[in-house]
MARKE-137225 format. One record per residue: x, y, z of N, C-alpha, C in turn; residue in three letters. Coordinates in pm, whole numbers, plus 50000, padded with zeros to 5 digits. Layout:
XYZXYZXYZala
...
This chain:
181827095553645181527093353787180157099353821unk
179677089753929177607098153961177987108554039unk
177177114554052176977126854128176797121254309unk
177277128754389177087129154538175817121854574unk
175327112154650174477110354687174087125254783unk
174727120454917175097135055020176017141754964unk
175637157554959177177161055026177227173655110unk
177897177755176177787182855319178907195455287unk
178497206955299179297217455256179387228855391unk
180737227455423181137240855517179837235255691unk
179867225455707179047224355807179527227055947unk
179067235756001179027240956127177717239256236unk
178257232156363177147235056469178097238456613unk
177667247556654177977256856765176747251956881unk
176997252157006176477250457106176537263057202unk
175667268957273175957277557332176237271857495unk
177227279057592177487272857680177497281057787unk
176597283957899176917297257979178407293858054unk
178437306858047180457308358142179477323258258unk
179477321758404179077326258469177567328458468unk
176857341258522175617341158522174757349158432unk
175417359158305174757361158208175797361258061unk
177517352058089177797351457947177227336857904unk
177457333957756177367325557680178527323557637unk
179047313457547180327312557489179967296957359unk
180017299557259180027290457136181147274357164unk
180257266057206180797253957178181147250557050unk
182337250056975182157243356849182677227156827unk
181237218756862181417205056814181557206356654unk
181137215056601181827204256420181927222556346unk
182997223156341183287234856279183707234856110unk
183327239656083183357236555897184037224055835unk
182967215455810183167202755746182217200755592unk
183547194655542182897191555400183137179555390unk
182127174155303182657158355277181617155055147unk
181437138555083180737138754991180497125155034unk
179067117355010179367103655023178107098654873unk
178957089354792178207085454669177347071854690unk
176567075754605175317061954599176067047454655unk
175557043854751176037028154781177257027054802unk
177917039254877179257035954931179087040055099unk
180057033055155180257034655278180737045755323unk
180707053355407182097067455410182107062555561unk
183257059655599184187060155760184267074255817unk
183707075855925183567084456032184557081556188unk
186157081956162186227081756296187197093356348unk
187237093156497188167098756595187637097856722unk
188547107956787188597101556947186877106756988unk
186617102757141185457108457198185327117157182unk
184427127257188184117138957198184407147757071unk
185427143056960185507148256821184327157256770unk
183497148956737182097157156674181677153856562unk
182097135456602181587127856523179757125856462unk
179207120556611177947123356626176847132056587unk
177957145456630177087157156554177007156456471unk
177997156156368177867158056211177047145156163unk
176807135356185175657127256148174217130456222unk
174357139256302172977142756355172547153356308unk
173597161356292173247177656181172897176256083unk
173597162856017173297163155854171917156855825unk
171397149355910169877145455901169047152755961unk
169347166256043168657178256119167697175156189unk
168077163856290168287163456460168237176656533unk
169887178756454170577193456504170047202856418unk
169587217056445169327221156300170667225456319unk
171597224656171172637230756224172727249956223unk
174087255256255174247267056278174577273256147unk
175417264856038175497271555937175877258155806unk
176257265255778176607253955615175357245055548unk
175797240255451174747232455376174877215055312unk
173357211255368173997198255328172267194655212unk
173187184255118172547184054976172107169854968unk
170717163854890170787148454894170097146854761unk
171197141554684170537135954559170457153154476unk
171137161554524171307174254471170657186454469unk
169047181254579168547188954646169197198354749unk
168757204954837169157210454953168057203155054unk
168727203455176167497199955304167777208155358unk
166177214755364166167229755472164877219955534unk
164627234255617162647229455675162127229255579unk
161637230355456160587231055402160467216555355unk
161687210255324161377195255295161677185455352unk
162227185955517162307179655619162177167055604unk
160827167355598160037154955617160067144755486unk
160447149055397160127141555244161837134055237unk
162357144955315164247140755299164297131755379unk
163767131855515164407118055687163547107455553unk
162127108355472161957093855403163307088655351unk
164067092855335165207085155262166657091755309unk
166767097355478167977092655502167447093155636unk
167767080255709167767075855798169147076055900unk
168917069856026169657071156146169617058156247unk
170777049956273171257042056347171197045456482unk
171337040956580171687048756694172567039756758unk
173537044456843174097041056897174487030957003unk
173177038457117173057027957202171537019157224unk
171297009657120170206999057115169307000857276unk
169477001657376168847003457515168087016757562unk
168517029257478168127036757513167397047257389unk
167267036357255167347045457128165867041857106unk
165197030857176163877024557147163157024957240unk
161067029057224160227033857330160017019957417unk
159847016857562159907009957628158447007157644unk
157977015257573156197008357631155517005457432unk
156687003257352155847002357223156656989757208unk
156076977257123156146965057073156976967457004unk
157556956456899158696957156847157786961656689unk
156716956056681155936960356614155266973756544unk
155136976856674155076990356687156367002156667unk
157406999456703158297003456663158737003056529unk
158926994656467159026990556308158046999456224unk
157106998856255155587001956229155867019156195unk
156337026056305155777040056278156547046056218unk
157767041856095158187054355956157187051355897unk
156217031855889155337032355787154327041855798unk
153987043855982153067054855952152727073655964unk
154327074655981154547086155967154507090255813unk
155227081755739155007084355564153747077955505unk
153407073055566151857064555498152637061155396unk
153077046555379153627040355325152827023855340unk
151807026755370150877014355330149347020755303unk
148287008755257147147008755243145657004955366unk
146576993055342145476986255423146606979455595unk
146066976655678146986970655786147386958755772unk
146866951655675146976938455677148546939355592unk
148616947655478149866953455473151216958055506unk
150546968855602151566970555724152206959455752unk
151676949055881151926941255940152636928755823unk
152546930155711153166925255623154796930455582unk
154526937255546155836950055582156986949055645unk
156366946455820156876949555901157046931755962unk
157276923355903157276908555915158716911355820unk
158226917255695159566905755586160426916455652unk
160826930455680161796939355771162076931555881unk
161626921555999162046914656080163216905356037unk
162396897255917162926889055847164276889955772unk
164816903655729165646905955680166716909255777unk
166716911655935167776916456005167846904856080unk
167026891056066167326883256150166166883556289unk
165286883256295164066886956374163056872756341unk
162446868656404161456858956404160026865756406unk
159296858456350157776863256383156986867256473unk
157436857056538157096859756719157696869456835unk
158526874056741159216882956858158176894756796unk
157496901156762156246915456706155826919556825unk
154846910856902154686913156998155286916757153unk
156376918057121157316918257265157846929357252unk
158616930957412158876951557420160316945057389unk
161166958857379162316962357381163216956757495unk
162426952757583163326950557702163876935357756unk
162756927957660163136914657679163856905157533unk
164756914057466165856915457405167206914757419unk
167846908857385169586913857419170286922357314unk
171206929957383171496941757298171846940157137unk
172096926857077172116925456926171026928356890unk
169726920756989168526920756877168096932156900unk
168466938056994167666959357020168356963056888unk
169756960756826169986968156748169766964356622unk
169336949356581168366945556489167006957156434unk
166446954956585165066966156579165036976356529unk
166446984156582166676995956548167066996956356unk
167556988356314167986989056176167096984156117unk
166006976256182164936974556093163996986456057unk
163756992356174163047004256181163847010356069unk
165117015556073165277023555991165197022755873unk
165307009155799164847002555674163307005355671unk
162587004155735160797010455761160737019155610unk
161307029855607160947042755551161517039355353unk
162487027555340163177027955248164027036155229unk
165137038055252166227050955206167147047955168unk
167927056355110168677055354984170277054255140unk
170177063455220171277065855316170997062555453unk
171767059755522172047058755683173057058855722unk
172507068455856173847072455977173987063856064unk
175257055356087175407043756147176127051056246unk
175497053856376175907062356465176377049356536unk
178347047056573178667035956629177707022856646unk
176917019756604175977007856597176586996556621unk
177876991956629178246982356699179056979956842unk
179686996456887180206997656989179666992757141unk
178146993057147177796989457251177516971257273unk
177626964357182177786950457171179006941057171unk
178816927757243179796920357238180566918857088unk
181546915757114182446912257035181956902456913unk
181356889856933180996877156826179756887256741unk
178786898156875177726903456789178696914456726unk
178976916656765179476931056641179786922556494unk
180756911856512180446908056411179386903156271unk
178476902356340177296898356286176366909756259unk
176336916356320175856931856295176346935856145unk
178086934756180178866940556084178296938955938unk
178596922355989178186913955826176466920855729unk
175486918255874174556919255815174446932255699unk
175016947355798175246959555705175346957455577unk
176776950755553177006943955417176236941555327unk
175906930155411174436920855298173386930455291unk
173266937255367171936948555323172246956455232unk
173516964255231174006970355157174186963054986unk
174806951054997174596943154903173166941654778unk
172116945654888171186937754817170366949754789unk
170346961454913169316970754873170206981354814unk
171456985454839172476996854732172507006954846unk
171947004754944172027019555063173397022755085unk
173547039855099174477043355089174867047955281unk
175967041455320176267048455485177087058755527unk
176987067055636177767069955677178257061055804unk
179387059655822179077048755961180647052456018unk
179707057156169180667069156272181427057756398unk
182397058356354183267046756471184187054256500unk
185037047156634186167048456680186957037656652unk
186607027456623187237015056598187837012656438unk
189357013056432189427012956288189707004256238unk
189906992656295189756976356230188376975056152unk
187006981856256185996980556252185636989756092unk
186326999356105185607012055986186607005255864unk
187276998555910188396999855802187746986155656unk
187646973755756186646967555671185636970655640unk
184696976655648183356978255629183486992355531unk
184457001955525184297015155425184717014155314unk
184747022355224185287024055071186027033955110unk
185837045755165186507058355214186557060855344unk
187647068655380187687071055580188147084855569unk
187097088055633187497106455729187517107855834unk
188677108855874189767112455971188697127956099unk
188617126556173188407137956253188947145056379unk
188887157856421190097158756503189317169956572unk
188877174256660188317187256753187437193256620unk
186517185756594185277193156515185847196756343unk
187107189756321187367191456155187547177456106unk
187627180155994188197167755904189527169455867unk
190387164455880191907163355894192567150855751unk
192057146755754192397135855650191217126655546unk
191227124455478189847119255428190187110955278unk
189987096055211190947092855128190047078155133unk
190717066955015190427058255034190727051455170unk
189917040055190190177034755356191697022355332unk
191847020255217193207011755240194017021555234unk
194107031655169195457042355161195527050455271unk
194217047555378194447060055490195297047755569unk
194937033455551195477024155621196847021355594unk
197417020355478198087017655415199437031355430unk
198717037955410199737052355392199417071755450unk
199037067555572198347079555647199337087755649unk
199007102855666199757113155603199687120655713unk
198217126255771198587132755863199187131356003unk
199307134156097199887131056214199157123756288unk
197727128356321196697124156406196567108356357unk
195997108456224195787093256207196887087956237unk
198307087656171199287079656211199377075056353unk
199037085456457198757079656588197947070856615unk
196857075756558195637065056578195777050956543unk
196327050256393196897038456323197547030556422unk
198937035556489199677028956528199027023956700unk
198207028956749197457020156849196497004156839unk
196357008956695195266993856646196146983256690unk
195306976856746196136960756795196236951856687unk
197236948256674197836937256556197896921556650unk
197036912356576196786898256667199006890456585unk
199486892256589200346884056533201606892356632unk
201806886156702202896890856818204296897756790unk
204866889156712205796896556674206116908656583unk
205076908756509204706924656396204266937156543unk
203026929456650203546935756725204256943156800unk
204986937756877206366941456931207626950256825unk
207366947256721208356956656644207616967656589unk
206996969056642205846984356575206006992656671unk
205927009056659206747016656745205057023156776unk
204917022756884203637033756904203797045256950unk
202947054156789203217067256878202357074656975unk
202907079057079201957087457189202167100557175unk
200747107357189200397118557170200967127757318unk
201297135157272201427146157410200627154657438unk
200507160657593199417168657585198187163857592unk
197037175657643195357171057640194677175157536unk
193867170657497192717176957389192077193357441unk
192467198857356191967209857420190457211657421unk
189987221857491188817222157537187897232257409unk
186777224357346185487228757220185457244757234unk
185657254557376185567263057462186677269757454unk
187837266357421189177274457418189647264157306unk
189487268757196190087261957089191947271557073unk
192537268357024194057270857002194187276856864unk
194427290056852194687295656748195107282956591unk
194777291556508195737280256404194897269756428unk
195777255556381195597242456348195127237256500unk
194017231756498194037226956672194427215756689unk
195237209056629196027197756614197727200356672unk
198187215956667199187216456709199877218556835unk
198847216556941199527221657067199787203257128unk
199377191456986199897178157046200757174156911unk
201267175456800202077176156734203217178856709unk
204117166156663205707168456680206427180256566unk
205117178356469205847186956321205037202056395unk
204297205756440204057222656431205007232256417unk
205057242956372205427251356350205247266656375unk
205737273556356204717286956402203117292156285unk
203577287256138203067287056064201657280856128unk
201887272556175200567258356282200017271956345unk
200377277756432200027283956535199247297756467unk
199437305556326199447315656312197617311256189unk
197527302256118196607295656046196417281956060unk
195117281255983194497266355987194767262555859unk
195397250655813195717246055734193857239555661unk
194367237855510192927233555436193147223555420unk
192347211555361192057200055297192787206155146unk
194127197555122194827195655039195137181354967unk
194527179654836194997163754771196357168254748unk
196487151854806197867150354770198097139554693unk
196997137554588197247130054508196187113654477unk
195597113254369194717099454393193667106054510unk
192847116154527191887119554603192377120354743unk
193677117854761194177118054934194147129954988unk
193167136855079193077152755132193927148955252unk
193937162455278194697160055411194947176955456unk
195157179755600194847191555618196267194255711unk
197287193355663198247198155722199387205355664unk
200317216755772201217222355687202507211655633unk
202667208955700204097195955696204347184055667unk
202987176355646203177164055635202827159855437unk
């Protein structure tokens, strides 16, 4: 087996949050996460809002610098000192196509500047060569170079955006929900294109959804997330197929099934209770103050990422 493209060890980012007029208090969006993702595979990123999904694809390309842990590419480390040599080859999706691109730079121009942040051409006649067959490959016309961001519809903003990120050549990208903010027929087509890119150039993703119809086709592997941990993490048919921990099984059993009667005989389970607050996390497992199996054991420690077999982790006492 190859070695890790990424891999992301013990990652922590803390937010500081004032509570009155001179405390602070530690937000923890992503509290020690490990994960690994190999050359030209997909890795599934989901859970509910506010999880800490985002972060951990924004930490691991150091957006965020994070607060602690370490993340590795190609078996390097990325600190500051090689910042800049590492974003050449892992790149970032964004989310929302409307607000992820400059409103006064061409589409051209946009495309244009990983080439010229890395000087990754010679001459301009180059560039603009470049930055034609990158149009060309996400579905972009010639004629659209010259035009802003705004006289676009949200597929082709997020065209732009994945072209750009192809700009730099990289081996990885953070597919920060990249299809959530688009219609339905485009997500599909979005979807596909990933694929075929993936297909042809070997890039390896992370790609952060809530949607698990959506993550479920498109991954090789799915990690499960739950108040800033990883809770489950495994192939994506066996998390589909045979989910272990509690949380996913919930999640699972909300996916809408188009065939009515498989429908109707499927029992959905509902969660009890609120998500607790990044700010008052819950002793123990923070999964247990909405869980039917807890225990006191739940309440007293945090359970680890345990295989349970065929690479299936999973981070619970009971299940």
């Amino acid at each position: 087996m190859s070695a890790p493209l990424v891999e992301v060890r013990n990652l922590k980012q803390y937010f500081p949050v004032k509570t009155g007029f001179f405390g602070t208090k530690p937000l923890k969006a992503v509290d020690d996460v490990s994960f690994y993702v190999n050359p030209g595979e997909t890795l599934g990123l989901v859970g509910e809002s506010g999880c800490g999904k985002t972060t951990v694809g924004r930490s691991l390309i150091h957006l965020y610098t994070p607060t602690s842990g370490e993340v590795y590419f190609n078996g390097e480390r990325v600190e500051k000192g090689n910042i800049k040599q590492m974003r050449r080859r892992m790149q970032m999706v964004f989310q929302d196509p409307y607000s992820s691109l400059d409103p006064r730079m061409t589409v051209e121009d946009i495309i244009g500047e990983p080439l010229d942040v890395h000087g990754l051409y010679k001459t301009k006649a180059e560039r603009r060569e470049r930055i034609l067959s990158l149009m060309e490959t996400v579905g972009l016309n010639a004629e659209h170079a010259r035009r802003y961001a705004h006289e676009f519809s949200g597929g082709q903003r997020q065209r732009i955006g994945i072209a750009r990120a192809l700009a730099a050549e990289p081996q990885f990208i953070v597919c920060d929900e990249p299809v959530s903010a688009l219609d339905v027929s485009i997500q599909a087509q979005v979807i596909n294109m990933f694929e075929e890119l993936q297909d042809k150039l070997g890039v390896a993703y992370l790609f952060i959804a809530h949607d698990l119809l959506v993550v479920h086709h498109i991954s090789d592997r799915i990690a499960v997330m739950y108040l800033g941990k990883i809770v489950e993490i495994a192939d994506a048919d066996d998390v589909n197929n045979n989910p272990m921990h509690p949380y996913t099984i919930s999640l699972l059993s909300a996916v809408p099934i188009p065939d009515p009667d498989i429908a109707r005989s499927r029992k959905r389970i509902l969660l009890e209770g609120d998500v607790p607050s990044p700010l008052n996390m819950p002793s123990g497992c923070a999964f247990r103050t909405r869980c039917r199996y807890a225990t006191e054991q739940c309440a007293q420690s945090c359970p680890s990422l345990t295989d349970r077999g065929n690479g299936h982790m999973v981070a619970c006492f009971n299940r």
